[in-house]
N, C-alpha and C positions, 0 to 999 in steps of 0.2 A: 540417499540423503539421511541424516541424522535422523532418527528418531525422536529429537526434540522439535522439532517445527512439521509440519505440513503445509503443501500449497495448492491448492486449485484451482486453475485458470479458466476461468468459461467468457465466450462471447454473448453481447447482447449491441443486436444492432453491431454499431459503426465501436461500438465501447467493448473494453475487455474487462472483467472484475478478475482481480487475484484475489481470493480467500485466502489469509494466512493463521495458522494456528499455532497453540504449541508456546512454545520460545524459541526466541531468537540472539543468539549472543552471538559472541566471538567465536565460541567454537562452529558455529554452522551458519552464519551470516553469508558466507560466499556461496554456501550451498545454493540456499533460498535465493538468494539475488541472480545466478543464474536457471531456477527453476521459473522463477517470472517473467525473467528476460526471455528465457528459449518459449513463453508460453503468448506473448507480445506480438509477432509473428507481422510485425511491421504497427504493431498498432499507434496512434498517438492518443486516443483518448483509454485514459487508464483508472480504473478504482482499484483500490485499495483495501479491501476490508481486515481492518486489526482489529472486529468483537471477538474474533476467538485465539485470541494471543495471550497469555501468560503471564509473558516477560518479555520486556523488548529492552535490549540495552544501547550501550555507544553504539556498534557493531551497526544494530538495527536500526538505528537513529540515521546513521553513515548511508547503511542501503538505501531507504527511502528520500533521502537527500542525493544521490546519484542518480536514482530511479527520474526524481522530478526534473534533475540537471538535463537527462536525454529524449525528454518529452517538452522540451522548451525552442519553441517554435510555430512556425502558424499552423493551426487547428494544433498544435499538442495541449493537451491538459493533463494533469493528474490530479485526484482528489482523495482521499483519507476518509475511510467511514471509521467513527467510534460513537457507538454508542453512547448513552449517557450512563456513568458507571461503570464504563470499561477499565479494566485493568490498567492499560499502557495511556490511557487519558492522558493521566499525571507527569507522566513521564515525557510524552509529546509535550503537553504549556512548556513546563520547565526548559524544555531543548528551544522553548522558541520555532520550533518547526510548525506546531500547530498556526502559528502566523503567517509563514514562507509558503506552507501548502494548504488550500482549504480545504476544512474538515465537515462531514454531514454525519448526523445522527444515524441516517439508515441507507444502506444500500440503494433502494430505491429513489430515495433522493439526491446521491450520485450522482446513478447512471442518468437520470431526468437533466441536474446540471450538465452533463456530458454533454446529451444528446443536445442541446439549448446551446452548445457554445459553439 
């Protein structure tokens, strides 16, 4: 995988978190999109952590909107953690995706909506 992103998928309970760091653009978007996917391992309840992302562009904007396409169904969920004052914050409003997919300050409160739905 590029050296411009990292991902790390850990189980919690019935939920998976993907940590993604780094940047995400066009050049290694497919990358990352099949390191989460192969990390998913049937999951339907998904977090998302973008606090330690960089840069997230179209590309990444793209992934995260397919990601939620194939978690759409009964029990699937996907959620977004950013921080307050994360980098890609801005970037998510603007795309409007922060609407389409719901966003939590922290990890933790995620995986709790996860686990709740």
């Amino acid at each position: 995988m590029s050296e411009l992103a990292q991902v790390a998928v850990e189980r919690h309970g019935g939920a998976v978190l993907a940590r993604l760091a780094g940047e995400i653009d066009l050049s290694n978007a497919s990358e990352v999109e099949d390191a989460v996917t192969a990390g998913l391992a049937g999951a339907t309840a998904v977090a998302v952590d973008l606090a330690g992302l960089s840069y997230l562009d179209s590309a990444g904007l793209a992934l995260l909107s397919r990601l939620a396409g194939r978690l759409v169904g009964p029990g699937g969920a996907l959620r977004l953690v950013v921080p307050p004052g994360a980098v890609v914050g801005r970037t998510l409003a603007i795309s409007g995706l922060s609407v389409a997919i719901p966003v939590d300050e922290t990890v933790e409160a995620a995986l709790a909506a996860l686990d709740g739905a």
